[in-house]
C-alpha positions as CSV (number, residue, x, y, z in Angstrom):
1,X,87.9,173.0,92.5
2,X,88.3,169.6,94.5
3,X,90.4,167.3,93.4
4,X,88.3,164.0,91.7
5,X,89.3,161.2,94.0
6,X,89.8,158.6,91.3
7,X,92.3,159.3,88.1
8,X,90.9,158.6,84.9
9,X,92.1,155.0,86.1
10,X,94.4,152.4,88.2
11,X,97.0,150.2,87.4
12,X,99.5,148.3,88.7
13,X,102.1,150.2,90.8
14,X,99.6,152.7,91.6
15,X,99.1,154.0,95.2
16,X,97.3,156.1,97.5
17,X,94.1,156.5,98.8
18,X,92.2,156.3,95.5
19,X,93.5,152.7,95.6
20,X,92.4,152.2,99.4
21,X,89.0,153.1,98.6
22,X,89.0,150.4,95.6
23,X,90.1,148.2,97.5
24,X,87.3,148.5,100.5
25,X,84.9,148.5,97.7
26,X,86.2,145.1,95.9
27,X,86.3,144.1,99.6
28,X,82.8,145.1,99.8
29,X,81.6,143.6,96.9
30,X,83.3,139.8,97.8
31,X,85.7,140.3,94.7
32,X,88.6,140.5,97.0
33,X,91.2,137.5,95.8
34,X,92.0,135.4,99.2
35,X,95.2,137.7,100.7
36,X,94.0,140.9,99.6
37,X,94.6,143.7,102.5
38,X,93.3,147.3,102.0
39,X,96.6,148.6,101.7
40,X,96.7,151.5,99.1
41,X,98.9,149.5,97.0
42,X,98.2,148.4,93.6
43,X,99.7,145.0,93.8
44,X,98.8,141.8,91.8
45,X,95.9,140.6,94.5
46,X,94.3,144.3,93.7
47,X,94.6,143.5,89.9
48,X,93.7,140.2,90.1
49,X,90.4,141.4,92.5
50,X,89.9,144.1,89.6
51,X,90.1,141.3,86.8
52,X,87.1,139.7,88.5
53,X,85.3,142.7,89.1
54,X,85.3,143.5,85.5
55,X,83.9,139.7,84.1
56,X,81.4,140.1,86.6
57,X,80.3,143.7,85.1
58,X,80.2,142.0,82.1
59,X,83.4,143.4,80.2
60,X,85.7,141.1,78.0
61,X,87.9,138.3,79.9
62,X,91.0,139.8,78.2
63,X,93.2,139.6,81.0
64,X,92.9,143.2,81.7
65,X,93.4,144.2,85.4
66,X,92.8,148.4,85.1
67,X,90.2,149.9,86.8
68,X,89.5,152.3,84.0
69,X,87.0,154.3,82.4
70,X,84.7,151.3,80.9
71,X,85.3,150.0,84.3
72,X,84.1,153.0,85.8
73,X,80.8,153.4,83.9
74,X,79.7,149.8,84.4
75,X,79.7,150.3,88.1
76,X,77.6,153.6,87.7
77,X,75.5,152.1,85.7
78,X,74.9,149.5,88.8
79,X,76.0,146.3,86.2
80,X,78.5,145.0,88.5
81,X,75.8,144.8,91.4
């Protein structure tokens, strides 16, 4: 069986190429904080970028800055778009 690309989520201090690929996408969607470089580092523009992504999909302003699961299922769902 393949290994899933993404853990069940991302955090600060994570790295890798799971983080890479977030970071093209928040590239991708123009929720990149100024300074943010695809680097496969979890660093505090990548949280920062994440933080933004999820107000935009519409999850609470609570300062979190995972890419998790709720994260994860807005995006399917195409809320962030």
């Amino acid at each position: 069986m393949a290994k899933k690309l993404f853990p069940r989520y991302l955090s600060k201090g994570a790295k890798g190429r799971a983080v890479l690929v977030l970071q093209g996408f928040l590239l991708g969607m123009n929720l990149a904080v100024e300074g943010l470089i695809p680097n496969g580092v979890y660093g505090s523009k990548t949280a920062k970028s994440v933080e933004l992504l999820r107000i935009r999909a519409g999850l609470p302003n609570n300062g979190n800055t995972m890419f998790d699961q709720p994260l994860k299922r807005r995006i399917k769902k195409g809320v962030a778009e």
